[in-house]
TIBAGU-763817 format. One record per residue (C-alpha): residue number from 1; residue in three letters; x, y, z. Coordinates in Angstrom, 3 decimals, decimal comma, padded with zeros to 6 digits. Layout:
BEGIN
+-----+------+----------+----------+----------+
! pos ! code !        x !        y !        z !
+-----+------+----------+----------+----------+
! NUM !  ALA !        X !        Y !        Z !
...
+-----+------+----------+----------+----------+
REM end
This chain:
BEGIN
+-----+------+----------+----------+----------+
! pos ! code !        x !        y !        z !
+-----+------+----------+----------+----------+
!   1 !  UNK !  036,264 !  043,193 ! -039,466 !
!   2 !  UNK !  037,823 !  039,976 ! -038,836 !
!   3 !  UNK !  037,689 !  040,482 ! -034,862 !
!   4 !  UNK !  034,149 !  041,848 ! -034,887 !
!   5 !  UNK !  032,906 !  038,514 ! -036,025 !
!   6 !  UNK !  035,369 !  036,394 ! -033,120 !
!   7 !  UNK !  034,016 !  038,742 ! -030,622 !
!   8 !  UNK !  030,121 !  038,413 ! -032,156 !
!   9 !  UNK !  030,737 !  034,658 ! -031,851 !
!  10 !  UNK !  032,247 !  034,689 ! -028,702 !
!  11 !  UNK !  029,412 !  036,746 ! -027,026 !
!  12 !  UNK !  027,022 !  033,901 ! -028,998 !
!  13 !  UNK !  028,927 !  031,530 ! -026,921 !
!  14 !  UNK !  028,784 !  033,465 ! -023,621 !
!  15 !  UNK !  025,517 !  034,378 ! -023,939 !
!  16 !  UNK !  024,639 !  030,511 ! -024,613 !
!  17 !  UNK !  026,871 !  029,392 ! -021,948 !
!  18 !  UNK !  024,798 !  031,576 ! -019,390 !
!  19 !  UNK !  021,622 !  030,400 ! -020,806 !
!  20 !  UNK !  022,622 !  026,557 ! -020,111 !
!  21 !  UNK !  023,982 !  027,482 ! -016,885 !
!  22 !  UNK !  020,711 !  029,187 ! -015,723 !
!  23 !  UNK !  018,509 !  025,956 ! -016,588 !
!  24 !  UNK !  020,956 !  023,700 ! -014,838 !
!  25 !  UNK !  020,174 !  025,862 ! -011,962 !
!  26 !  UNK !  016,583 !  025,864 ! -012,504 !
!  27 !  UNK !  016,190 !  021,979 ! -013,152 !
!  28 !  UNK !  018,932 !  021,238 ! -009,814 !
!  29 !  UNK !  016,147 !  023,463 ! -007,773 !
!  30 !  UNK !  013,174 !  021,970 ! -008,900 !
!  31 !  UNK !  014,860 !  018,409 ! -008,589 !
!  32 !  UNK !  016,001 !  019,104 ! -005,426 !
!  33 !  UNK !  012,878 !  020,654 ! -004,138 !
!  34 !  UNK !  010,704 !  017,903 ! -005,212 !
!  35 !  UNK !  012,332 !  015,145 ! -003,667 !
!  36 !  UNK !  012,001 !  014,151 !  000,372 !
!  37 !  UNK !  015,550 !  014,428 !  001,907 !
!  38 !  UNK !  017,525 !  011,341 !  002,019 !
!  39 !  UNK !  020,123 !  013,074 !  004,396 !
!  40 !  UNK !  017,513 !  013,847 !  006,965 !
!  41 !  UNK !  018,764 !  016,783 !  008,044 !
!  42 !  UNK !  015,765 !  019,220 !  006,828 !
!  43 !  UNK !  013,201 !  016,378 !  008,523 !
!  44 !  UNK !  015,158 !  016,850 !  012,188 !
!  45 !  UNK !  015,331 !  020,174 !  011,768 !
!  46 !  UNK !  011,276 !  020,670 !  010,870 !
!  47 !  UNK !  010,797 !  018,238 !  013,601 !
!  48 !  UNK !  012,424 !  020,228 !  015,967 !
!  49 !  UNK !  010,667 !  023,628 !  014,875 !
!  50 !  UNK !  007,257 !  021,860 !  014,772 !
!  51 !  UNK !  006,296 !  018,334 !  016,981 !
!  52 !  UNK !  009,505 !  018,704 !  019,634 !
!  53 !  UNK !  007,829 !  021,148 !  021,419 !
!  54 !  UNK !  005,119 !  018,563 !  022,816 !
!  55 !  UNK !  006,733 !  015,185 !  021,443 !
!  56 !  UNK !  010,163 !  016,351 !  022,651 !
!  57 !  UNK !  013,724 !  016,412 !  021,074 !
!  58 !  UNK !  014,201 !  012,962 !  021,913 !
!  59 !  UNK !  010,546 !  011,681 !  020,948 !
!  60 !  UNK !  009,913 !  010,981 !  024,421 !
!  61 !  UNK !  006,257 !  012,766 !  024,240 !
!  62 !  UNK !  005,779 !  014,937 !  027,205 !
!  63 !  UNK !  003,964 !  012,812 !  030,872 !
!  64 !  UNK !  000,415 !  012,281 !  029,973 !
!  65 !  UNK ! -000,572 !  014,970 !  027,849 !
!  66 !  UNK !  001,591 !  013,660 !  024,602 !
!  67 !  UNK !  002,240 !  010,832 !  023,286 !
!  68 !  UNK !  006,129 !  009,385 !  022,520 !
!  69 !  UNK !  006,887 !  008,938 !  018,986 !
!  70 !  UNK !  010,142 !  006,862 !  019,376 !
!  71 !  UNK !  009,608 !  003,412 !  019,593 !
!  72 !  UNK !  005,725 !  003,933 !  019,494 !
!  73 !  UNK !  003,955 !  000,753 !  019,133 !
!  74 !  UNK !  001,127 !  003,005 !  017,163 !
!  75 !  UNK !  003,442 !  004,532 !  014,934 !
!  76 !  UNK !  004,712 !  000,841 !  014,365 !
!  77 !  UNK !  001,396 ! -000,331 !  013,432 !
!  78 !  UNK !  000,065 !  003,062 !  012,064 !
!  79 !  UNK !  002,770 !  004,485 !  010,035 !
!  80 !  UNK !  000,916 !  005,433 !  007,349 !
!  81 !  UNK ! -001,667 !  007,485 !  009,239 !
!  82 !  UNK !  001,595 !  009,800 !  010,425 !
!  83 !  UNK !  001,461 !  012,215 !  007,047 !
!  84 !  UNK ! -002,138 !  012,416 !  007,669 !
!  85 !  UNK ! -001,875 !  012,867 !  011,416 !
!  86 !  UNK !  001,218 !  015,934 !  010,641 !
!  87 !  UNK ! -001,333 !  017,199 !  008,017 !
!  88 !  UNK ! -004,914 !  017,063 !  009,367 !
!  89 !  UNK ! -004,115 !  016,960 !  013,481 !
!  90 !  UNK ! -005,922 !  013,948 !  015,240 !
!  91 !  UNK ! -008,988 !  014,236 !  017,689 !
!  92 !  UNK ! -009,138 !  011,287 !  019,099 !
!  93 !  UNK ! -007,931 !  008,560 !  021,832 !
!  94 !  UNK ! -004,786 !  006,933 !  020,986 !
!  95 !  UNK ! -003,412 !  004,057 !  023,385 !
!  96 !  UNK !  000,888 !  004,264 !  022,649 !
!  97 !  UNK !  002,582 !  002,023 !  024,742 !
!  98 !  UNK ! -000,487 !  000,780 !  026,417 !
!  99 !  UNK ! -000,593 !  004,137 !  027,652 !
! 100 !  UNK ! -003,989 !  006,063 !  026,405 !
! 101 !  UNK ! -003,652 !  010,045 !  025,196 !
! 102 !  UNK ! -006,705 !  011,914 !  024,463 !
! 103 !  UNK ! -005,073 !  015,419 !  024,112 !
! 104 !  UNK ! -006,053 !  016,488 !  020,315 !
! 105 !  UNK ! -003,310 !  017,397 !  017,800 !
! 106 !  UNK ! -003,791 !  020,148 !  015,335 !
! 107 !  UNK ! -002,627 !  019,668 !  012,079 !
! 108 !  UNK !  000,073 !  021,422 !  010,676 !
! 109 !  UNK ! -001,420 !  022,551 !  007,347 !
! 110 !  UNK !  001,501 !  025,003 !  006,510 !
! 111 !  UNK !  003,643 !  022,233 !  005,665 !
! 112 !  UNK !  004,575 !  021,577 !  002,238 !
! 113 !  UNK !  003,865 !  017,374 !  001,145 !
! 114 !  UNK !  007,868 !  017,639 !  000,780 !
! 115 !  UNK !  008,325 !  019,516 !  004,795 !
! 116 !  UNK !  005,870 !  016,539 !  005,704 !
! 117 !  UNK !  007,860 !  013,601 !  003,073 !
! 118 !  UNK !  011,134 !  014,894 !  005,308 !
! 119 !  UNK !  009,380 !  015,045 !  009,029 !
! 120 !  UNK !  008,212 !  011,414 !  008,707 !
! 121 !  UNK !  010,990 !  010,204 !  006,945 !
! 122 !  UNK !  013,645 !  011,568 !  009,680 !
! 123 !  UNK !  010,756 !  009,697 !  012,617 !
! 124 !  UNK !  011,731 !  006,492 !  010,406 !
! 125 !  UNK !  014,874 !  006,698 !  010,403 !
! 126 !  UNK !  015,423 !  008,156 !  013,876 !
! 127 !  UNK !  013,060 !  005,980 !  015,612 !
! 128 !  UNK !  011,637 !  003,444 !  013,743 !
! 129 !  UNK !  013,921 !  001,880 !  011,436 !
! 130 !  UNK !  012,087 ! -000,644 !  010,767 !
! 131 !  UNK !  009,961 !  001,135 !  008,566 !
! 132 !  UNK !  011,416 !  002,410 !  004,907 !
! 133 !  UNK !  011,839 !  005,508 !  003,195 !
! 134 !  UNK !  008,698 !  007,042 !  002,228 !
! 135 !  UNK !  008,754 !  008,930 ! -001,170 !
! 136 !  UNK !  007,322 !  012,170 ! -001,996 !
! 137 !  UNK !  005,065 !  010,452 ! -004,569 !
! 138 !  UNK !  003,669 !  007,937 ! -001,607 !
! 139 !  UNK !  003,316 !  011,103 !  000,988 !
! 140 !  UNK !  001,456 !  012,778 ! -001,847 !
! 141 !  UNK ! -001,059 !  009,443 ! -001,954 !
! 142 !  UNK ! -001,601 !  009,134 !  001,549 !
! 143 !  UNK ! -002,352 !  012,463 !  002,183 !
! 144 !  UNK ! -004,690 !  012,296 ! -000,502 !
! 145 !  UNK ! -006,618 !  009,421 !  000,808 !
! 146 !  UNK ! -007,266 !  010,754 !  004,246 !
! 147 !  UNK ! -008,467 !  014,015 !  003,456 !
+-----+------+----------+----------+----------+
REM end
């Protein structure tokens, strides 16, 4: 009788031991999927899958039809409008470099706040350092302002 009752506690403890394990994991996720990467690594990689194709790998932009993003003198005195320019697209004239680019963007509204929070964040860092990291919380204002 005396080893049913160490074995019911020690299942108690197992079973208890799972449960904290599980809602470690569950709180890690949600932490870690609800803050912008600090590493960059997800923000080059969305880059890449998303904006190299006419901005190029290097940020370059592509001749005449796209506009550079590294070292952009609009980005420099835009940088807020870039969430809102990943998000919404952009229809208009821009003049980068003293260069002007009329070719319209689409916006990329299958990105997550947090896929956009990396993109522009990894831009920053990459090519514009002069600029901070951006937080989730401020990519979640912006966007709603220019909607």
């Amino acid at each position: 009788m005396h080893n049913n009752r160490s074995r019911d506690w020690s299942q108690i403890f197992l079973q208890q031991g799972m449960r904290f394990a599980i809602l470690i994991g569950v709180f890690a996720t949600l932490f870690f999927y609800t803050q912008c990467s600090k590493g960059f690594s997800q923000g080059r990689q969305l880059y890449l899958n998303h904006c190299a194709n006419c901005h190029g790998a290097d940020g370059q932009g592509l001749r005449s039809l796209y506009p550079p993003i590294a070292q952009s003198d609009y980005l420099e005195n835009n940088y807020e409008e870039l969430a809102c320019i990943i998000r919404f697209g952009i229809d208009k004239t821009l003049t980068v470099n003293g260069k002007s680019y009329s070719t319209p963007m689409v916006g990329l509204d299958e990105l997550s706040e947090i896929e956009i929070c990396n993109i522009v964040n990894f831009i920053s860092t990459e090519w514009h350092p002069k600029n901070s990291y951006i937080s989730l919380k401020d990519i979640n204002m912006i966007i709603g302002k220019c909607k």
